[in-house]
N, C-alpha and C positions, 0 to 999 in steps of 0.2 A: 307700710310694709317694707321689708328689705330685702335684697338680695341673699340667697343662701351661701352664696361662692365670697362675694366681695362685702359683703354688706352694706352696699349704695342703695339707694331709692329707688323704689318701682313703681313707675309712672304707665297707667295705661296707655296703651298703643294697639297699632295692627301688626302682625306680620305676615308672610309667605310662610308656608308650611310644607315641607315635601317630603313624601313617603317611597322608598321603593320597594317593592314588593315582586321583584325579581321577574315576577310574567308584566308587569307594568309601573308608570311613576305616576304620582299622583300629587298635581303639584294643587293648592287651594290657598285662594289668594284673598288677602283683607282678612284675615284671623284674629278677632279680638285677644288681647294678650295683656301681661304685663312686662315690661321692660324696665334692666337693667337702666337708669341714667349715667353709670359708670363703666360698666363693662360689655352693656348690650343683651346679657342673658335674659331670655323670655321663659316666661312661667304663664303655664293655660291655668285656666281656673277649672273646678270639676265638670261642669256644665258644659265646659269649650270641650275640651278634652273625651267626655262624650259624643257629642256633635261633630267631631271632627272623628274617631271612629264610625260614626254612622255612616258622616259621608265617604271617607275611604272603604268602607266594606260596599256600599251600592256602586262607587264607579268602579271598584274592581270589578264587580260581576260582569260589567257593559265589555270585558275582554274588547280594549283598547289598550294600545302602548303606550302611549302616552294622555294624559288628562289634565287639564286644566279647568280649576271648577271654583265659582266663587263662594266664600263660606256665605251661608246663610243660617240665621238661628231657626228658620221651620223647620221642617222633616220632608225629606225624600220622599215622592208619593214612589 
């Protein structure tokens, strides 16, 4: 697969992910991704990319200012 920007190689990786959502940040660490090898830009896949809404919409509700939370592939009880 290639970059859309540069058209270098996308090499799975992790990254930091961070949300602000003006009443809190939502930072979620270890995020399965794909990475740029040239330029650095990361692409979620659909499945991240849900998962990672799920969990930004559950630590907002916790009205906390800030959050730090690891990705995980299950589901938020």
């Amino acid at each position: 697969m290639t970059c859309f920007y540069c058209k270098g190689d996308l090499k799975p990786s992790t990254t930091t992910h961070f949300v602000d959502l003006k009443k809190c940040i939502v930072i979620v660490k270890n995020v399965p991704c794909l990475e740029c090898s040239q330029c650095g830009e990361t692409v979620f896949t659909d499945e991240v990319a849900k998962r990672l809404d799920d969990i930004v919409k559950t630590v907002s509700n916790l009205m906390t200012e800030i959050a730090v939370v690891e990705y995980t592939a299950d589901k938020v009880a």
